[in-house]
C-alpha positions as CSV (number, residue, x, y, z in Angstrom):
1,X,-2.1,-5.3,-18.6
2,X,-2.1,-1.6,-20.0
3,X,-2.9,1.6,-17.7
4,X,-6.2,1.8,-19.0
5,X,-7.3,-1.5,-17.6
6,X,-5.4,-1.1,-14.2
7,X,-7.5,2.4,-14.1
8,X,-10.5,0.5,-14.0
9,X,-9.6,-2.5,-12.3
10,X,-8.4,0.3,-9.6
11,X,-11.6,1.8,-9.7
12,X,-13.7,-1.6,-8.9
13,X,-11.3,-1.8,-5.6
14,X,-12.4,1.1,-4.5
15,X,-15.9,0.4,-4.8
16,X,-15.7,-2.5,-3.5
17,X,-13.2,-1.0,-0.3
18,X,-15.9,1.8,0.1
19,X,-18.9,-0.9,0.2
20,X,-17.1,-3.3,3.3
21,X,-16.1,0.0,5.2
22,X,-19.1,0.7,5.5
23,X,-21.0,-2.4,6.7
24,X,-18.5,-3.4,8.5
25,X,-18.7,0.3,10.6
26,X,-15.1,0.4,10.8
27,X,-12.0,1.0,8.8
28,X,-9.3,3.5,7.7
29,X,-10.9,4.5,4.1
30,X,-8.8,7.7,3.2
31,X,-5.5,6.0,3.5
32,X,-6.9,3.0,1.6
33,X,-8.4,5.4,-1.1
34,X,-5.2,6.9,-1.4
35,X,-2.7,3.6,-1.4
36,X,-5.4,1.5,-4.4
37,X,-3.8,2.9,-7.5
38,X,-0.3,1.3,-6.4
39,X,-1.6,-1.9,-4.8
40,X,-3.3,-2.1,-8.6
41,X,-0.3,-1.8,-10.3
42,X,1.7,-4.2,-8.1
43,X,-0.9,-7.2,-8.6
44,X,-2.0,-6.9,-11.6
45,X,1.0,-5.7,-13.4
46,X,4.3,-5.7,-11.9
47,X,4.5,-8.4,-9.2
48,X,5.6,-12.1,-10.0
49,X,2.7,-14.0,-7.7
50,X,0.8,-16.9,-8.3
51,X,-2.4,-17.3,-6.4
52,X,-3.1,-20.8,-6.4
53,X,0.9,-21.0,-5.3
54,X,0.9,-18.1,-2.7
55,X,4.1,-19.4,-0.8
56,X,6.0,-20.0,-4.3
57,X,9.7,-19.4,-3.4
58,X,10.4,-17.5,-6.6
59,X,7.2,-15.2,-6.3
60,X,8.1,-11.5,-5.5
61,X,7.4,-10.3,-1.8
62,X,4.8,-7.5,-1.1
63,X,4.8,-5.8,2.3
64,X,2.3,-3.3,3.1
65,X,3.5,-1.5,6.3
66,X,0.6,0.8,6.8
67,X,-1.1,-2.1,7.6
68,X,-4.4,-0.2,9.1
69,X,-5.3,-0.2,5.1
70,X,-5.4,-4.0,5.3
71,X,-9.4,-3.7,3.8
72,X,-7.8,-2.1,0.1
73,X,-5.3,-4.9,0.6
74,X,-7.9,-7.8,0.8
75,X,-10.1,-6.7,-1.6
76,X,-7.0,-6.8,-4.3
77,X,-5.7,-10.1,-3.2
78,X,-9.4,-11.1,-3.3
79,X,-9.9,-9.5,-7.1
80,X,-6.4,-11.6,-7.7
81,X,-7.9,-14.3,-6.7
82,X,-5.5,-15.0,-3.6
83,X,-9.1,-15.4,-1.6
84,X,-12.9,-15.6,-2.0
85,X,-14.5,-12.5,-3.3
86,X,-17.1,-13.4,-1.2
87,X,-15.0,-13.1,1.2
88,X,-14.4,-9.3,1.6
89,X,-17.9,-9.2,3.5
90,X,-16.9,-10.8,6.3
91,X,-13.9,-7.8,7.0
92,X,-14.0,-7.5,10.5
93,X,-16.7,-10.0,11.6
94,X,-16.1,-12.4,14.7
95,X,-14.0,-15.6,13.6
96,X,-13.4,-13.7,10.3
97,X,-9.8,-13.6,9.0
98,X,-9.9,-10.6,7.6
99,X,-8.9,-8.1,10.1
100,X,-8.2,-4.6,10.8
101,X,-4.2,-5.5,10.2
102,X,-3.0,-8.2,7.8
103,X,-2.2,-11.6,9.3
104,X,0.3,-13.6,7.7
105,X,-1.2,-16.6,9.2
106,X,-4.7,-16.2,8.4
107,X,-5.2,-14.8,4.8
108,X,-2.9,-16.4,1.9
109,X,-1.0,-13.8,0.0
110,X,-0.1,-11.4,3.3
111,X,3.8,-11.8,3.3
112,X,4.3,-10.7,7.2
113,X,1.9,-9.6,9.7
114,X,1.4,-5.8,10.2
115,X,0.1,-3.0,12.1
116,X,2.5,-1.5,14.6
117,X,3.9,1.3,12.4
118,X,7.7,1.5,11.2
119,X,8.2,-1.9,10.9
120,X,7.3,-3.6,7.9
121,X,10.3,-1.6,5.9
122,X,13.1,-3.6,8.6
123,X,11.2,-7.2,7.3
124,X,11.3,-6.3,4.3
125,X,15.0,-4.8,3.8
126,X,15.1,-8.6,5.8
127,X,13.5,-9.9,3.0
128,X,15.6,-8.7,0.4
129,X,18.8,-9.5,2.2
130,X,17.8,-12.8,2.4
131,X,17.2,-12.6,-1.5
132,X,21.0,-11.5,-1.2
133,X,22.3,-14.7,0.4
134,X,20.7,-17.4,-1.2
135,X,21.0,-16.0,-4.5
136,X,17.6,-16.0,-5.4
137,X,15.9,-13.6,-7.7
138,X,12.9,-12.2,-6.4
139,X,12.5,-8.3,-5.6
140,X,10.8,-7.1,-2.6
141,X,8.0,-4.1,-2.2
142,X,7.1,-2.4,0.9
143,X,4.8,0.5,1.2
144,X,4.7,2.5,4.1
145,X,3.1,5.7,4.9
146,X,4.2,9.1,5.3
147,X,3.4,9.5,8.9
148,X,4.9,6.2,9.7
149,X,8.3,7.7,8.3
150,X,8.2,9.8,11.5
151,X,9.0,6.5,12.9
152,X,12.8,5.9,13.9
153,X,13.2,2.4,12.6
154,X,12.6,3.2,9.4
155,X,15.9,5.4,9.0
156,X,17.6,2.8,10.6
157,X,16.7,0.2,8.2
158,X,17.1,2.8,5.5
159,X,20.8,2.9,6.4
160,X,21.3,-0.8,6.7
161,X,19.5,-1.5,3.2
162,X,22.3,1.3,1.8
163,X,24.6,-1.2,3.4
164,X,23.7,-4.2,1.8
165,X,23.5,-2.5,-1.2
166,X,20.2,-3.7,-2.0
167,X,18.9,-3.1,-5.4
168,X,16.5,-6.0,-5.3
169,X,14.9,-3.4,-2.6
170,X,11.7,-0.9,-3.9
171,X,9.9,1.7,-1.0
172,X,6.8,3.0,-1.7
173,X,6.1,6.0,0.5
174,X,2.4,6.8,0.3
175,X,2.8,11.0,0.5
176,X,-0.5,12.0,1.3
177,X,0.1,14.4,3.7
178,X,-2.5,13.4,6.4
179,X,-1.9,10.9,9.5
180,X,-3.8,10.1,12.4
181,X,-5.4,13.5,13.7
182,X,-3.2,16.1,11.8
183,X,-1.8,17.3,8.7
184,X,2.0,15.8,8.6
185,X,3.1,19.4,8.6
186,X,2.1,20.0,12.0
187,X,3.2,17.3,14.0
188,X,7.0,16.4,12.8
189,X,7.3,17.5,8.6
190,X,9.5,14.9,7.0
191,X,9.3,16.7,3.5
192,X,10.6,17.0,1.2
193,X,11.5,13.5,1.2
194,X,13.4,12.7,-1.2
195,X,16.7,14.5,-0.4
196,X,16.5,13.0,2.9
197,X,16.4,9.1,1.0
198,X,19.3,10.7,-1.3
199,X,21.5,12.1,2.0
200,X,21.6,7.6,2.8
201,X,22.2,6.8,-1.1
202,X,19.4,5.6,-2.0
203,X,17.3,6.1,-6.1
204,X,14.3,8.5,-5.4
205,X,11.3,8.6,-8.2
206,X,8.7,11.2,-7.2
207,X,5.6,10.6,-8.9
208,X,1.9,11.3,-8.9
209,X,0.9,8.4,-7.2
210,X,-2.9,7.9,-8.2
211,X,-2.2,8.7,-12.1
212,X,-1.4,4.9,-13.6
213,X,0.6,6.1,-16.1
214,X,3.4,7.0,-13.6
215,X,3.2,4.8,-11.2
216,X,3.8,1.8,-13.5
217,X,7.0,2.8,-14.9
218,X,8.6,3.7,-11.3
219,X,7.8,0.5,-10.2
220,X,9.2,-1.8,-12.7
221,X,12.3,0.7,-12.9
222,X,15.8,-1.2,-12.0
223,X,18.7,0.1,-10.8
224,X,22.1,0.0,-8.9
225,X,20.7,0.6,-5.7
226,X,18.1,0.7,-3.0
227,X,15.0,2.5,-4.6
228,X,12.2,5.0,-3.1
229,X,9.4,6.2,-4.8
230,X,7.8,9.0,-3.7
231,X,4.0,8.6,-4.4
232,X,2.2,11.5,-4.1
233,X,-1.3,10.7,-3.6
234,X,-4.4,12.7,-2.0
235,X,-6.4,11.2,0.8
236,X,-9.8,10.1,0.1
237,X,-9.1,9.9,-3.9
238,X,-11.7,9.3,-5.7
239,X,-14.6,10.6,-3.5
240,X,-15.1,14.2,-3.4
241,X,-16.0,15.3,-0.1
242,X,-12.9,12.7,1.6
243,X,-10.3,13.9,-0.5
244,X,-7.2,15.9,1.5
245,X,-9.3,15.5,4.9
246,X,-8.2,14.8,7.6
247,X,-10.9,13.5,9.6
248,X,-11.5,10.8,7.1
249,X,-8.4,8.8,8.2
250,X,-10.3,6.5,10.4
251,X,-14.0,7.5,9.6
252,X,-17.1,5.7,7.9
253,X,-19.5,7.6,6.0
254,X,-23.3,7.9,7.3
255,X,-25.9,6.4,5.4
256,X,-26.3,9.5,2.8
257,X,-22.1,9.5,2.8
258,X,-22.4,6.1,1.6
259,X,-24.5,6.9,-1.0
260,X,-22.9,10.2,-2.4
261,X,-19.7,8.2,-2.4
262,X,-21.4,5.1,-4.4
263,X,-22.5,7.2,-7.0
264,X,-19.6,9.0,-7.8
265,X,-16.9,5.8,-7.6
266,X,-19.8,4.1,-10.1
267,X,-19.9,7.1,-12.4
268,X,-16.4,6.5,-13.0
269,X,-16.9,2.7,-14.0
C-alpha cells in the first residue's frame, strides 16, 4: 500500500477515534491523535498479521505500551478487520470488550495486556528473545510514549535488549512532548533521546512521525541491532485547536468541539 493511501486510511481512524471519544465521554484523544499515522503504517503496510488467524505463530508481534490510546488501537485492528467495525461503538460500555487499556484476552489482535506504563517494552524485548531461541522469524514492535520513558524499566530493558543483541527488536517512541498534566520538559526532560538509546548501542532513526513518507521507511528499516525510532509527532494532530495542548491528553470535546473537530478531520477526506 503506497503513502498516499495509508494517508487517508490514517485519516478515516481518526475520524472514526474522534467520533467514539466522544460518545463514549471518555478517552485519551491527543495521544491517540498523535500515535494514528504509525499504528497506520504498521497494519496496513509493514506488519506480517492475518486477521482471520490472529494467534498465527509466524505473524509479527505489535505491542502498544501507551496502552491509555487503546481507542486509536481498536479502531485500526477494527478497519483491519481483526474485529467488528460495529464494534468500535461499544468503547467503553458495560460488558463491552473494548476498554480503556487493551486486553489480550478480550479483543483478538492485542498481543499483551497494557496500561501500567513502562512495561510493555520488557514483554516485548521478551518477545523478541523468545523469537531468538526458537529460531523463528518474526520481528517485534512496541510503541511507548515519551513520558513513559521517564519510567525506570524501560532503561533496564533497553540494556538487556543490547544484550541479547536483538535486531529482530523495533521501539517506537511517540515524541510528542506532552504527558499527563505537563509539558515533558517540566517534569523530568528525557531529550534529546536519541543519544541517550545510542550511549546502550542501540540504531536511532528520528523522524517526523505523522508525515507517511518517513515513517514507512524507518519502520521496515533492518539492521544489526536493536532499533529506536524517534517519532516526532504533535499532540492532537490533525485537529486544530488540540494540537501541542496539553490539556487535551485526557479530555473530550463539548458538543460544538465535536463538531469543529468533525469538520476539519472530513475536510481532509
Amino acid at each position: 500500500m503506497d503513502t498516499t493511501e495509508l494517508e487517508r486510511i490514517a485519516r478515516e481512524i481518526r475520524l472514526r477515534d474522534l467520533q467514539a471519544v466522544f460518545e463514549a465521554g471518555a478517552g485519551h484523544i491527543g495521544g491517540e491523535m498523535s500515535v494514528i499515522d504509525i499504528l497506520t503504517a504498521l497494519y496496513f503496510r509493514v506488519l506480517n498479521v492475518w486477521p482471520d488467524q490472529p494467534k498465527h505463530p509466524d505473524r509479527d508481534r505489535f505491542v502498544l505500551s501507551k496502552g491509555h490510546t487503546a481507542c486509536a488501537l481498536y479502531v485500526t485492528l477494527a478497519k483491519r478487520g481483526f474485529i467488528p467495525e460495529e464494534e468500535i461503538s461499544t468503547f467503553l460500555q458495560p460488558h463491552s470488550r473494548l476498554n480503556g487499556h487493551p486486553n489480550c484476552n478480550k479483543v483478538p489482535g492485542v498481543e499483551t495486556n497494557t496500561g501500567p506504563l513502562g512495561h510493555g517494552l520488557p514483554v516485548a524485548i521478551g518477545m523478541a528473545k523468545a523469537a531468538k531461541l526458537s529460531g523463528a522469524q518474526y520481528h517485534t514492535y512496541v510503541v511507548t510514549g515519551d513520558g513513559e520513558m521517564q519510567e525506570g524499566s524501560n532503561w533496564e530493558a533497553i540494556m538487556a535488549a543490547a544484550q541479547f543483541k536483538l535486531d529482530n527488536l523495533t521501539l517506537v517512541i511517540d515524541h510528542n512532548r506532552f504527558q499527563q498534566g505537563a509539558a515533558l520538559a517540566e517534569t523530568n526532560d528525557l531529550a534529546p533521546l536519541r543519544p541517550k538509546l545510542e550511549a546502550f548501542d542501540w540504531e536511532v532513526t528520528e523522524i517526523n512521525g505523522n508525515a507517511m513518507s518517513e515513517i514507512v521507511p524507518a519502520l521496515e528499516h533492518r539492521g544489526a541491532r536493536p532499533h529506536c525510532i524517534v517519532a516526532h509527532t504533535n499532540k492532537g494532530h490533525g485537529i486544530s485547536f488540540m494540537q501541542d495542548r496539553v490539556d487535551w491528553h485526557h479530555k473530550v470535546p463539548s458538543k460544538e468541539q465535536y463538531e469543529i473537530a468533525l469538520a476539519e478531520l472530513s475536510e481532509a477526506l
